[in-house]
VEXRO-406934 format. One line per 4 residues: number of its first residue (from 1); their letters; for each residue x, y, z of N, C-alpha, C. Coordinates in steps of 0.1 Angstrom, whole numbers. Each point is the difference from the previous one (the first is absolute). Example, Ala and Ser with C-alpha at 12.3 -4.5 7.8 and 13.67 -1.06 7.14 Angstrom:
BEGIN
1) as) 132,-57,78,-9,12,0,9,12,0 | -4,11,-7,9,11,0,-8,11,8
REM end
This chain:
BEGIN
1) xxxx) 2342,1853,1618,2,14,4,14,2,3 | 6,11,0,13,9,2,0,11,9 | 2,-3,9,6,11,9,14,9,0 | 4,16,-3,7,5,-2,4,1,13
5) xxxx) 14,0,-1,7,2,12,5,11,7 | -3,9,13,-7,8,3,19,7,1 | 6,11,-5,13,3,7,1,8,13 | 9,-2,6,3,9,11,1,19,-2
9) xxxx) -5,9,7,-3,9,4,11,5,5 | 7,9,-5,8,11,8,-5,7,11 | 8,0,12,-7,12,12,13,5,1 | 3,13,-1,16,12,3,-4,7,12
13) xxxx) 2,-1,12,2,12,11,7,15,-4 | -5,9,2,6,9,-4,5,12,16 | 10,1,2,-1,8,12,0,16,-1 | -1,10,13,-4,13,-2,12,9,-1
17) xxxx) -1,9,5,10,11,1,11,-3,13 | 10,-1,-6,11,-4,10,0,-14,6 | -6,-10,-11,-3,-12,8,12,-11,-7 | -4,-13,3,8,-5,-8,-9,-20,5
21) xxxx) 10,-8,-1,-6,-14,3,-6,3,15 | 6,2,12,-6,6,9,-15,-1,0 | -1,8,-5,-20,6,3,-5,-11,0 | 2,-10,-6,-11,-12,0,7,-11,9
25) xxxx) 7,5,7,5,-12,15,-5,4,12 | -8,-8,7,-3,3,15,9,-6,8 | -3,4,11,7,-3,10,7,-11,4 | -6,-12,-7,4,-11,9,9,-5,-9
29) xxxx) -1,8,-15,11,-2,-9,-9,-5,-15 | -12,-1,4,-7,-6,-12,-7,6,-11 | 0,-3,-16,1,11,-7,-14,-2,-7 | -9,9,-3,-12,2,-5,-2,-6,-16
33) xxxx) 9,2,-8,1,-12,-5,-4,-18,0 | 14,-2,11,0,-12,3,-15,-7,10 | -4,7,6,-13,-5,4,-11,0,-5 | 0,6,-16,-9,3,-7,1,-17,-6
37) xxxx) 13,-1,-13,2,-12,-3,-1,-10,8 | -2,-3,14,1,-10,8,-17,-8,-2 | -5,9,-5,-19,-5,-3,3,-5,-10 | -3,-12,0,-3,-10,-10,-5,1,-15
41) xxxx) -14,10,4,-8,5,-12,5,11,-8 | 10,11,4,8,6,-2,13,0,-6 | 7,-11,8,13,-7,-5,-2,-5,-13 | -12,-6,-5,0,-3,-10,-4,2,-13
45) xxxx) -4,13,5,-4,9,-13,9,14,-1 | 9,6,6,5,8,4,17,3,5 | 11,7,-8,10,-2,3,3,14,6 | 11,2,15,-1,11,2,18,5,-3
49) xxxx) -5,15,0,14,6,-5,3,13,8 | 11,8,-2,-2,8,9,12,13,-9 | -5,17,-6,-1,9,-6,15,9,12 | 16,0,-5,2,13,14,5,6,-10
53) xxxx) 2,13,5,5,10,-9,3,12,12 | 12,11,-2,9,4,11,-11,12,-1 | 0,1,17,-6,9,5,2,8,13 | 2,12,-2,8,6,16,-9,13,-3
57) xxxx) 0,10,16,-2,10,4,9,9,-13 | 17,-1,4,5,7,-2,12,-12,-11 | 6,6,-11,5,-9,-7,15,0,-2 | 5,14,9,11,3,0,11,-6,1
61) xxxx) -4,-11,8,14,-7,5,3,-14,-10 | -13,2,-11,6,-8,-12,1,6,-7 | 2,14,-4,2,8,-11,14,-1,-7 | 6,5,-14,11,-4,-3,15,6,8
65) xxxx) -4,12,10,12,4,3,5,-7,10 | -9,-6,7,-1,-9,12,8,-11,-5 | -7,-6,-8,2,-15,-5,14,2,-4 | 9,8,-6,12,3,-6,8,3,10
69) xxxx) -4,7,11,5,-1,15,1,-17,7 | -5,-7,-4,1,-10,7,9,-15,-10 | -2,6,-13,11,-5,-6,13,1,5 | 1,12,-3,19,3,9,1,-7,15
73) xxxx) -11,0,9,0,-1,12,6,-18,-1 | -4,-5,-13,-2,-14,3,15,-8,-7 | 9,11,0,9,-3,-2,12,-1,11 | -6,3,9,8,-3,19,-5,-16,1
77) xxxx) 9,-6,7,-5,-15,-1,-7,-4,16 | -8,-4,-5,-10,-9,5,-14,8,0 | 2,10,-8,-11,8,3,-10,-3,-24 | -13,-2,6,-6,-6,-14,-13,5,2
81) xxxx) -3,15,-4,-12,3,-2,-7,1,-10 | -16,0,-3,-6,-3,-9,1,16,-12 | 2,1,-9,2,8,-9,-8,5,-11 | -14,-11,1,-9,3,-9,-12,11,1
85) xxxx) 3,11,-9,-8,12,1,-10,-5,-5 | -11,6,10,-18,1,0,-5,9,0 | -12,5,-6,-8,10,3,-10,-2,-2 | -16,13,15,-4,-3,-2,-10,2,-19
89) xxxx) -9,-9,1,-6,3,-14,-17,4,-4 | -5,5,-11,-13,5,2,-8,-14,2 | -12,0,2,-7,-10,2,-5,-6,-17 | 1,10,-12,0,-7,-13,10,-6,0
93) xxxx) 14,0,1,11,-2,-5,-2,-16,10 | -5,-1,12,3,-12,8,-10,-10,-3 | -13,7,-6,-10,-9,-4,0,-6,-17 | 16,10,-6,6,-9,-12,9,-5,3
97) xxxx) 5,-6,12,9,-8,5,-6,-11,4 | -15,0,6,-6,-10,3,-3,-9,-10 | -6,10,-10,-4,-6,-17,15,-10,-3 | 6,5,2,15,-7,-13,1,-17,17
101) xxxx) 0,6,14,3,-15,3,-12,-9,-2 | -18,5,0,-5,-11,-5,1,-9,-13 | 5,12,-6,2,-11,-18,11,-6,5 | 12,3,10,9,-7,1,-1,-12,7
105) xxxx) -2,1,13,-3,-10,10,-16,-8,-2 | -7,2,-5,-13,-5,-3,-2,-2,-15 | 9,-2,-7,0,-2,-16,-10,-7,-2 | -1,-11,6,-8,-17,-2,-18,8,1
109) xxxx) -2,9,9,-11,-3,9,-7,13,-11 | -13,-5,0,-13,6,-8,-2,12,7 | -3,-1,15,-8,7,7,7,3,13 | -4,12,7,9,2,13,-10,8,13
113) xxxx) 1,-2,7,-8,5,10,9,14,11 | 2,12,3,9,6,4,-8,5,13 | 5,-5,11,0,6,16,11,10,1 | -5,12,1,8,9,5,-6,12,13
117) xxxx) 13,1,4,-3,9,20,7,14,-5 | -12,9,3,9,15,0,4,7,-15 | 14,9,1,0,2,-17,1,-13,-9 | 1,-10,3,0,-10,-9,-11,-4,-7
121) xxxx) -13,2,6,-13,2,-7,-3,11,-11 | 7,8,1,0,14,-11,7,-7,-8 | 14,-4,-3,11,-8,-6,-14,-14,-10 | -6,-5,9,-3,-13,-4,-11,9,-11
125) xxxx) -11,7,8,-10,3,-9,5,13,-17 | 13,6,5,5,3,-11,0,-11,-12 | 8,-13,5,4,-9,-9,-12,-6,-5 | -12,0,4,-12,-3,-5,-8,8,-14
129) xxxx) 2,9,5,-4,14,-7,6,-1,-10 | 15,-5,-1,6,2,-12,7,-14,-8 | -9,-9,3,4,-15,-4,-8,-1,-15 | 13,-6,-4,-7,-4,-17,0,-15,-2
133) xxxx) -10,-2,-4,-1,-16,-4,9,-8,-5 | 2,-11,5,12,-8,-6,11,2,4 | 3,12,7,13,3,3,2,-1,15 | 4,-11,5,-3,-10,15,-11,0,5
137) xxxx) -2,-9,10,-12,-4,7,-15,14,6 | -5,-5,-8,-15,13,3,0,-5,15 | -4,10,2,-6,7,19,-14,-4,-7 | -3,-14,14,-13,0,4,-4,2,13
141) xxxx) 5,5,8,-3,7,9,12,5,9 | -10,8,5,9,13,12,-6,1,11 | 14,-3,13,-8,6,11,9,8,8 | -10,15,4,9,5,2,0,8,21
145) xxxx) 12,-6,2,4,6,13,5,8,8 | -8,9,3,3,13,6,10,8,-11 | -8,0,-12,1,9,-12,-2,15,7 | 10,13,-4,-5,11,0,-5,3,-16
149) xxxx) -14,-1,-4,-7,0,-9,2,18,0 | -4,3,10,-3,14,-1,11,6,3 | 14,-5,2,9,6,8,-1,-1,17 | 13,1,-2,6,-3,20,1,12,9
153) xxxx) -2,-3,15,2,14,3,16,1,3 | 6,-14,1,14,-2,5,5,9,-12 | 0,0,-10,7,2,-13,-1,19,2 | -11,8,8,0,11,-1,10,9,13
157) xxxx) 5,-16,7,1,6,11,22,0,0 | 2,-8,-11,10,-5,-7,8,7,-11 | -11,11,-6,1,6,-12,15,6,-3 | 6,6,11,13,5,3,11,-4,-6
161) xxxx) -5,-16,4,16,-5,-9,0,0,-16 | -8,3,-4,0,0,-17,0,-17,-5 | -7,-9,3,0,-10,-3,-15,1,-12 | 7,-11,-12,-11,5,-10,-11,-12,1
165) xxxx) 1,-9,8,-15,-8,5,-4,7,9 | 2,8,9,-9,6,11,-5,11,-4 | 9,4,-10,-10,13,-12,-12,-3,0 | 2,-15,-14,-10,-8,-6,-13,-5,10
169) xxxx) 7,-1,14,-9,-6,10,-7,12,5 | 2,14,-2,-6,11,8,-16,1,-6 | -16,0,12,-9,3,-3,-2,7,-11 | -9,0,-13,1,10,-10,10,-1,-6
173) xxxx) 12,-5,-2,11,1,-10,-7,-6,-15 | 4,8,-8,-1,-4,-13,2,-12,-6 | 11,-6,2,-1,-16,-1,-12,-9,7 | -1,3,14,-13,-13,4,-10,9,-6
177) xxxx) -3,11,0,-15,2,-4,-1,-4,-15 | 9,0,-10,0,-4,-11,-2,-19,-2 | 3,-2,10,1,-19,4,-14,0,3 | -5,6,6,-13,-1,7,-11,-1,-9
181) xxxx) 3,15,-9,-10,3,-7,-1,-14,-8 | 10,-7,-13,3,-7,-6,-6,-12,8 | 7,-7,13,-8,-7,3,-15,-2,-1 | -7,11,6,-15,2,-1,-9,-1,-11
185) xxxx) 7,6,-14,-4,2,-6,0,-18,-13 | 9,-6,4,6,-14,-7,-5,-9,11 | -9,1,13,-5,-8,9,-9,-17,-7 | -6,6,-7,-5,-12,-9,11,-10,-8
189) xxxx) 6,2,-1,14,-5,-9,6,-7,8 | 4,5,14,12,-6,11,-4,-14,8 | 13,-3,5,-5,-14,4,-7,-4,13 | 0,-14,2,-10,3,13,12,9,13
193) xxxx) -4,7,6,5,7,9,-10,-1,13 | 14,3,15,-8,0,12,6,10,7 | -4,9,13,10,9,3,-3,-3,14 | 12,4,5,1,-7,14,4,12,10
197) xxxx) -6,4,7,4,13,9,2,-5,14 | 10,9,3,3,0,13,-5,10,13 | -7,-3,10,-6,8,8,8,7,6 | 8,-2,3,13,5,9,10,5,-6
201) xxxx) -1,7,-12,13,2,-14,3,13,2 | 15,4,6,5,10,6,5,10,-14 | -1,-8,-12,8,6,-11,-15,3,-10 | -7,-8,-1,-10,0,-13,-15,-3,6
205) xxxx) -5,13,-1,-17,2,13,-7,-9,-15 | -15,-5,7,-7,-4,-7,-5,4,-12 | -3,14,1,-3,7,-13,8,-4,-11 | 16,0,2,14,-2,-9,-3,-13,-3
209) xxxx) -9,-9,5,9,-18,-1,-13,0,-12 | -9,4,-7,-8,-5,-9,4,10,-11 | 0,-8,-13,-5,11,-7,-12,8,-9 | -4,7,-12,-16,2,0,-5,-13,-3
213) xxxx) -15,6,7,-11,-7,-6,2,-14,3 | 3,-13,14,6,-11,2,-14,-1,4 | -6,-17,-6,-8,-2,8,0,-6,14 | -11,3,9,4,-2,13,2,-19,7
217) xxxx) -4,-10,-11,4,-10,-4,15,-5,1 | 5,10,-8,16,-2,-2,10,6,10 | -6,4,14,9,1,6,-2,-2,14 | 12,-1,6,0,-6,17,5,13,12
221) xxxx) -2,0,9,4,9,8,7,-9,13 | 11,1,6,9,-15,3,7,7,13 | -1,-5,14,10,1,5,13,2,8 | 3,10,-10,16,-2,-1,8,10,-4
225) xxxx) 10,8,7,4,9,-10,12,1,-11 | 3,6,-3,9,-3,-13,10,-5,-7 | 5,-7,11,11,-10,-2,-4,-15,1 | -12,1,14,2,-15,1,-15,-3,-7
229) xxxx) -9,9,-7,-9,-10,-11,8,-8,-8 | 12,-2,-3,8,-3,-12,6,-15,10 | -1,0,15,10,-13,4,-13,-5,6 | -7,-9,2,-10,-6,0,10,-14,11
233) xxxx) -9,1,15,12,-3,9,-2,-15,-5 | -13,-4,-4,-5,-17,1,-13,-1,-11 | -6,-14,-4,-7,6,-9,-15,-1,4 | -9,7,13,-10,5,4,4,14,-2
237) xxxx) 6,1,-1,-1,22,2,-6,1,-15 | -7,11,-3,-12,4,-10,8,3,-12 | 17,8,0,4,5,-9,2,-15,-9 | 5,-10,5,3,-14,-2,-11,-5,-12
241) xxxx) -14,5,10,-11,-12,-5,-7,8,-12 | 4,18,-2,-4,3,-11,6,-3,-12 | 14,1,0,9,0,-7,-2,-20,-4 | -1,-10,2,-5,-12,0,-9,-1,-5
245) xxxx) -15,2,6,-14,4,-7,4,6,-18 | 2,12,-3,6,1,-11,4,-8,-11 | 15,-4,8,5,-14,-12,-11,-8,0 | -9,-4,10,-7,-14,-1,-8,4,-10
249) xxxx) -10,13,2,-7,3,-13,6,-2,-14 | 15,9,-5,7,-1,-12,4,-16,-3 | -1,-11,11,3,-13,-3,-14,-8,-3 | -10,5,3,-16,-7,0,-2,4,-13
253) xxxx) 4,15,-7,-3,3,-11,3,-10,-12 | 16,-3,4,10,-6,-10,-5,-9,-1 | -9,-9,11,3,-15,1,-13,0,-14 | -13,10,9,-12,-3,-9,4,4,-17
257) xxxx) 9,10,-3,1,0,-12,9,-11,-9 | 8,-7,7,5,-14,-4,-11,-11,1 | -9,3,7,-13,-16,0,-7,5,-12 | -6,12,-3,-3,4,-10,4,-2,-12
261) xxxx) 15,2,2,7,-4,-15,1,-14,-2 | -7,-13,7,-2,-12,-5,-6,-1,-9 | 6,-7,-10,-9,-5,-14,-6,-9,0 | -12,-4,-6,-7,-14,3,-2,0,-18
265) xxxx) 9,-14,-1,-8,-9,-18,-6,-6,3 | -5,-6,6,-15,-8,-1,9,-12,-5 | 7,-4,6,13,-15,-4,-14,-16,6 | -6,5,10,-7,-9,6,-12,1,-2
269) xxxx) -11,-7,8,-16,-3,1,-2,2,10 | 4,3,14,-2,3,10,-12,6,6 | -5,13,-11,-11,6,2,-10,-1,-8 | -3,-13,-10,-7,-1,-2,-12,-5,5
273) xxxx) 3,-4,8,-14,-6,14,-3,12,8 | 3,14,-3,0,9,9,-13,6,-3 | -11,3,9,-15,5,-6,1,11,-8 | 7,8,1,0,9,-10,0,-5,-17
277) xxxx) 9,-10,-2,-1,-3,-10,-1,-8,-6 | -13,-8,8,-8,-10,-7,-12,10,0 | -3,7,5,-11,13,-4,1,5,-12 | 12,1,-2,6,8,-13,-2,-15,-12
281) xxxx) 5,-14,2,-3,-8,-8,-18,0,-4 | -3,-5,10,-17,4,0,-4,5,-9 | 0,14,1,1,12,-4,4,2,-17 | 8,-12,-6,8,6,-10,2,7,-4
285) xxxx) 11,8,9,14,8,0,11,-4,-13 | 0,8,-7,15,-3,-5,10,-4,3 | 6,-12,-5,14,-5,3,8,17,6 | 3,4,-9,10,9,9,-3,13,9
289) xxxx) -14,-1,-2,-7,8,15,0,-5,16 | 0,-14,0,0,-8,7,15,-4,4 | 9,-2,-9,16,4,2,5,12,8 | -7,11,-3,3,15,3,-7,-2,16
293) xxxx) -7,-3,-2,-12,0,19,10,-8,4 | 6,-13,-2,7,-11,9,13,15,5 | 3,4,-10,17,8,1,-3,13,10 | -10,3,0,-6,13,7,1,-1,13
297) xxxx) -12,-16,1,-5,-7,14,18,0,8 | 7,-7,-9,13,-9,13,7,18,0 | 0,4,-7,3,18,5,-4,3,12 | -13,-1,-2,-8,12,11,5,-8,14
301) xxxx) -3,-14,1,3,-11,8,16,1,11 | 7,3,-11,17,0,7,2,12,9 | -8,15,-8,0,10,10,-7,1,9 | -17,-4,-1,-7,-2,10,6,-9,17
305) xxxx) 9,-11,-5,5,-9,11,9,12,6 | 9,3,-14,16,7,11,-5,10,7 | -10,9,-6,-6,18,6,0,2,15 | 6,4,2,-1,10,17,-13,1,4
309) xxxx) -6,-1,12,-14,7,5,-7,13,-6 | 12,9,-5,-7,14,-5,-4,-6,-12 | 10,-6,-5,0,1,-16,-14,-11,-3 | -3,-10,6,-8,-10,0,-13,9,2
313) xxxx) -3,11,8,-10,6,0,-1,6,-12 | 6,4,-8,-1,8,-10,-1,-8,-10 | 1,-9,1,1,-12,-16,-16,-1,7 | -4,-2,12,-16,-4,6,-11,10,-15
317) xxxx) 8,15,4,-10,13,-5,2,1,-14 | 11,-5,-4,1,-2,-16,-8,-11,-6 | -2,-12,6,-3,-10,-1,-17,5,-5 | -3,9,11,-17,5,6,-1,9,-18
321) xxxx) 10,6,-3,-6,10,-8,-2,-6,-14 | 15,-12,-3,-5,-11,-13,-12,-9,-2 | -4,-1,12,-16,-8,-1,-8,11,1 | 1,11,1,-14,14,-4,4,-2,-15
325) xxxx) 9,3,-7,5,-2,-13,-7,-12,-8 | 2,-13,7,-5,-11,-6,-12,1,-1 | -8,2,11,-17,2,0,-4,9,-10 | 7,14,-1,-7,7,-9,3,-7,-14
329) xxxx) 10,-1,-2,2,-4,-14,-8,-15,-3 | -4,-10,4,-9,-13,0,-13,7,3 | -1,10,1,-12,5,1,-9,5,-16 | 12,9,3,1,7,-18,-1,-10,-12
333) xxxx) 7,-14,2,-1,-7,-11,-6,-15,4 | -9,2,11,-4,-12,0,-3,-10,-11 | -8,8,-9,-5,-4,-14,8,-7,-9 | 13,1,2,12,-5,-10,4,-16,7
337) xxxx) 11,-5,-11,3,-13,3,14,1,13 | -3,-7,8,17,-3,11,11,7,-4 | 1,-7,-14,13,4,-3,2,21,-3 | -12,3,-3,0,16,-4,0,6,18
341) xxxx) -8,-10,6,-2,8,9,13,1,9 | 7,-12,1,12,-4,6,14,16,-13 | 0,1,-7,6,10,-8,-2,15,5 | -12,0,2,-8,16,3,3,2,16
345) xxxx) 2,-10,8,5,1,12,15,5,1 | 4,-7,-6,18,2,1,3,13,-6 | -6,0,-15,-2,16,-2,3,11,7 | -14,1,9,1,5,9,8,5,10
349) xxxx) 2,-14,7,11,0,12,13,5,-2 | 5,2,-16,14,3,-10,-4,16,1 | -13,5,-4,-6,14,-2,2,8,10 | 1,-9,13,-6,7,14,14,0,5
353) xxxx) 11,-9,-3,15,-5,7,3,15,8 | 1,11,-5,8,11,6,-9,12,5 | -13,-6,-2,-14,9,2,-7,-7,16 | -13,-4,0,-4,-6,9,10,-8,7
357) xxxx) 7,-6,-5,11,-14,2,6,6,4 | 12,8,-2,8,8,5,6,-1,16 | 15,-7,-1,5,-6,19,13,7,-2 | 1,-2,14,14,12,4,12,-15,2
361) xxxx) -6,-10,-2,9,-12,6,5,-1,-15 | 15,4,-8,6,-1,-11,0,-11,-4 | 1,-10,9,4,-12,-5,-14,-9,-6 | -13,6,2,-12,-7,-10,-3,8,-10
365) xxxx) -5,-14,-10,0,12,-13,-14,-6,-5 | 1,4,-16,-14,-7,-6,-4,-17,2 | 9,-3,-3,-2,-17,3,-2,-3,11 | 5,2,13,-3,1,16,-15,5,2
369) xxxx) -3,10,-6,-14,2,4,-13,-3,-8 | 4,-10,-16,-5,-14,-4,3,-10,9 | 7,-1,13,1,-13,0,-5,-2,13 | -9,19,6,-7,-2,12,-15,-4,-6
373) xxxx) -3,2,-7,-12,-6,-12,-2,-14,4 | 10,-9,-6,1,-12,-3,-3,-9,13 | 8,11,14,3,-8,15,-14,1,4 | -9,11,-4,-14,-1,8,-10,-10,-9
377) xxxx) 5,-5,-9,-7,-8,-13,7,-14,3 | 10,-1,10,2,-14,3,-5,-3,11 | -16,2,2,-7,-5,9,-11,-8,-4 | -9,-11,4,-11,-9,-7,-15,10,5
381) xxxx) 4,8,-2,-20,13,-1,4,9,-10 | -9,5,-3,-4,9,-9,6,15,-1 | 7,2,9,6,12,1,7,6,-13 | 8,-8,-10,4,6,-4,0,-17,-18
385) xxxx) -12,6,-8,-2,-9,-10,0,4,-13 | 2,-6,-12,4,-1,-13,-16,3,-10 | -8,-12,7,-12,-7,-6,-10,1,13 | -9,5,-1,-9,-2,10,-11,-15,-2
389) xxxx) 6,-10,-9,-5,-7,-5,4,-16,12 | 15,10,-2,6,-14,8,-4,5,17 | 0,-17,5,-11,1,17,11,-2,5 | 2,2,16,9,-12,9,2,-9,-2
393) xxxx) -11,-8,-2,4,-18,-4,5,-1,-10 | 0,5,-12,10,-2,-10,13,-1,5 | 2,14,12,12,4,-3,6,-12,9 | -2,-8,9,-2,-11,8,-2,-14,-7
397) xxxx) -4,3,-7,0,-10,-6,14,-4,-12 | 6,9,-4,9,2,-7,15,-4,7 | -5,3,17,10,4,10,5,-12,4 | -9,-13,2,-3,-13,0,5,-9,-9
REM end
């Protein structure tokens, strides 16, 4: 067998309006980030990064007449001010700024995961909305913090200064409601996402922090108000353990879809003492039907071990629906020989893969749910037989 080797996972911080590295440092100096990576199970599937881009109230004092002012100024000695004009920018224009540094700074990386606080969640979920394949790391998930989904009330109460994110951020503005709609409407499409609200959020009320149609699953109510959901003092505080929970899920996924993608040649004999398929010998099974059940079986086998408690339940109820499957169809053809009836079964189970069969867990497929067949047929009773000809003692006898 071959196991693919699983690659590391982009995570980008993205910060809000007027924010910068800041937002994600608490108090004691420690950065949400860095206590993220410090978990083991995380550090190792997961690289973190961190999204700034200039952001002020008012932008004047980096504007060009300013900046040209401080040129001349910087020609008295000892005096060396910064000169570089900024302004602020729309939230398309910053969320194709984000685009150009993921292809840049994350060239390597497949996939990226984006935590963003405040307008940076508009910014992130723009870049979602408008990502094309291949062209840097796909967003597999989003979580978003103290998002004004619906708009801010800070932003209406700010309007004055002409700043064109607190436009963008005003309840009803044409831009979020147009983000919103598109969101809602592309909800099936988007990646896994979580929203994180703040109870105490002086800038973005609860109504604002979701946007349509969220199910009540995907989101948290925390807390905290709007600065410090983002600095997470230690790692028991809840913002911590959601944001953690998360990756651990996007890393349980990866791991099961890399055990999944183990290949098994059948290089050994290992399983051939295995009851299932001296049943199948018994039985005479075709050489390469009995190949196909060994390759199924160490399938179903590798996920079964690695699967989470949820997931292991659910391989339980899949497992329950492939043996209603089996019975009926050995029912239907009792009258035929092993080998037809052993055909008419799989048939079946191939017929039913996206029907009856049908799992939310991506990572099992048709061969996985042949190979829950095989695991209840590697037992010495009758539950699950070829030949009603052959007894237990054969198959014991064989076993011997």
């Amino acid at each position: 067998m071959t196991k693919l080797e699983t690659k590391k996972i982009g995570v980008v911080f993205i910060h809000g309006f007027t924010g910068n590295a800041s937002t994600w440092i608490n108090e004691s100096g420690n950065h949400f980030c860095e206590m993220l990576s410090s978990e083991q199970a995380i550090g190792e599937v997961f690289e973190f990064f961190e999204f700034d881009y200039y952001t002020q109230v008012l932008d004047v004092f980096k504007s060009a007449p300013v900046q040209n002012l401080k040129k001349i100024l910087n020609k008295i000695p000892f005096v060396n001010l910064e000169t570089k004009v900024k302004k602020n920018k729309p939230i398309r224009y910053l969320s194709n700024l984000l685009n150009s540094y993921l292809r840049t700074e994350l060239d390597d990386f497949n996939e990226v995961v984006l935590i963003a606080h405040s307008m940076g969640g508009l910014i992130a979920k723009d870049h979602i909305l408008n990502y094309v394949e291949g062209e840097g790391p796909r967003p597999i998930g989003y979580i978003s913090i103290a998002v004004p989904h619906k708009g801010s009330i800070g932003a209406l109460l700010l309007s004055p200064t002409g700043n064109i994110n607190i436009k963008e951020m005003q309840p009803l503005s044409e831009y979020s409601d147009n983000l919103n709609m598109e969101w809602c409407e592309r909800r099936n499409e988007l990646p896994k996402s979580v929203y994180l609200i703040a109870t105490h959020d002086e800038c973005v009320p609860e109504v604002s922090s979701l946007p349509y149609k969220v199910k009540s699953s995907d989101w948290f109510t925390l807390d905290y108000d709007h600065t410090t959901i983002c600095k997470p003092k230690n790692k028991n505080e809840h913002v911590f353990k959601r944001v953690r929970k998360f990756l651990d899920d996007i890393a349980y996924q990866k791991r099961m879809e890399s055990v999944a993608s183990i290949e098994y040649y059948g290089e050994d004999n290992d399983l051939d003492k295995e009851v299932f398929v001296i049943k199948l010998i018994l039985s005479e099974i075709g050489e390469m039907g009995i190949e196909d059940a060994k390759a199924s079986f160490f399938h179903a086998e590798i996920i079964s071990k690695a699967a989470n408690r949820v997931d292991r339940q659910n391989l339980s109820e899949l497992q329950n629906k492939v043996l209603s499957i089996y019975r009926h169809t050995y029912n239907s053809n009792k009258d035929k020989s092993a080998d037809d009836i052993f055909n008419a079964v799989h048939k079946e189970l191939r017929a039913e893969d996206q029907n009856l069969l049908f799992c939310a867990m991506k990572y099992i497929n048709f061969i996985h749910k042949g190979g829950l067949l095989h695991q209840m047929a590697n037992k010495c009773d009758r539950t699950i037989i070829w030949d009603e000809k052959i007894s237990i003692d054969d198959i014991r006898e064989r076993m011997s």
